[in-house]
C-alpha positions as CSV (number, residue, x, y, z in Angstrom):
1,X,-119.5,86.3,-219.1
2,X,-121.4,89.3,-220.3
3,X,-121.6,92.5,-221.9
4,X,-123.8,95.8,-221.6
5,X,-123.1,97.5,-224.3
6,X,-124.5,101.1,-224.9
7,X,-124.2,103.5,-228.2
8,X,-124.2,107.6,-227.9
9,X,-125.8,108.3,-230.9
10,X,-125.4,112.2,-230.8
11,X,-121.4,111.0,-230.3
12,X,-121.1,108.6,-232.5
13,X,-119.6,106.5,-229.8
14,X,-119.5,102.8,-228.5
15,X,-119.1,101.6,-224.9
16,X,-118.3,97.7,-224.8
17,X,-117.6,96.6,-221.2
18,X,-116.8,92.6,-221.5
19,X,-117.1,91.4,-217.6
20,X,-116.1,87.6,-216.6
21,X,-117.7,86.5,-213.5
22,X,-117.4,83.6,-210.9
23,X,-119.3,82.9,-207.8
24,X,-119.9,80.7,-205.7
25,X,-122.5,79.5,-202.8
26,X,-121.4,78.7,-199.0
27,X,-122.8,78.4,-196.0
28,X,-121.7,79.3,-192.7
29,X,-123.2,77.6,-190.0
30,X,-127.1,78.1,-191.3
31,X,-126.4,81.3,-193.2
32,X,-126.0,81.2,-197.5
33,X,-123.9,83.5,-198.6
34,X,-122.7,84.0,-202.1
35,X,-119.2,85.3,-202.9
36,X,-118.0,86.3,-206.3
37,X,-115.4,88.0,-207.9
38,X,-115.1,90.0,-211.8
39,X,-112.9,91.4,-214.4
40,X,-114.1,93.9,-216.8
41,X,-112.3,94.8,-220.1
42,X,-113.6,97.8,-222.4
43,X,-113.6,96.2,-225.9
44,X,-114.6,100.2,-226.8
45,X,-115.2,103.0,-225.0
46,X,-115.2,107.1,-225.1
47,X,-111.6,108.4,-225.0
48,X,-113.0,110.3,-221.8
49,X,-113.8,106.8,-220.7
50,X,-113.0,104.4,-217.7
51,X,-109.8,102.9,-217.1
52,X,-108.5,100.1,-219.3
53,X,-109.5,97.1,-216.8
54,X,-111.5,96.7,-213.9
55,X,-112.4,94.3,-210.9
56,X,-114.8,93.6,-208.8
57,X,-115.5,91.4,-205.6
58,X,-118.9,91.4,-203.8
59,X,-120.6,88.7,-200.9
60,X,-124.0,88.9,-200.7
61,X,-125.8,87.5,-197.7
62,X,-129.0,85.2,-198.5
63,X,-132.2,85.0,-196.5
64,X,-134.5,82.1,-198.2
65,X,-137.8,82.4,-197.1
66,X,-138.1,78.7,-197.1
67,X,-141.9,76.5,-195.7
């Protein structure tokens, strides 16, 4: 869980994104790959703002450069 929250001082304006986050680390034959998924709920934001909720899901491949 984090936040990455930002204030327009010339607006007078918050922006309070609250994401929750899970992933987690396979492997498919030799190759790591990491999978995760997100929500994100705006605590605050502009009225001209981003929708309510949001989601995310991402897999990112991994290449250790192991000895």
């Amino acid at each position: 869980m984090d936040t990455e929250s930002t204030f327009d001082w010339l607006n007078d304006q918050w922006s309070v994104p609250i994401n929750f986050e899970i992933a987690k680390l396979v492997k498919f034959g030799t190759q790591p790959v990491q999978f995760q998924v997100g929500v994100r709920y705006w605590a605050d934001k502009p009225d001209t703002g981003a929708h309510d909720f949001g989601a995310r899901f991402n897999f990112i491949f991994l290449f250790p450069t192991g000895k």
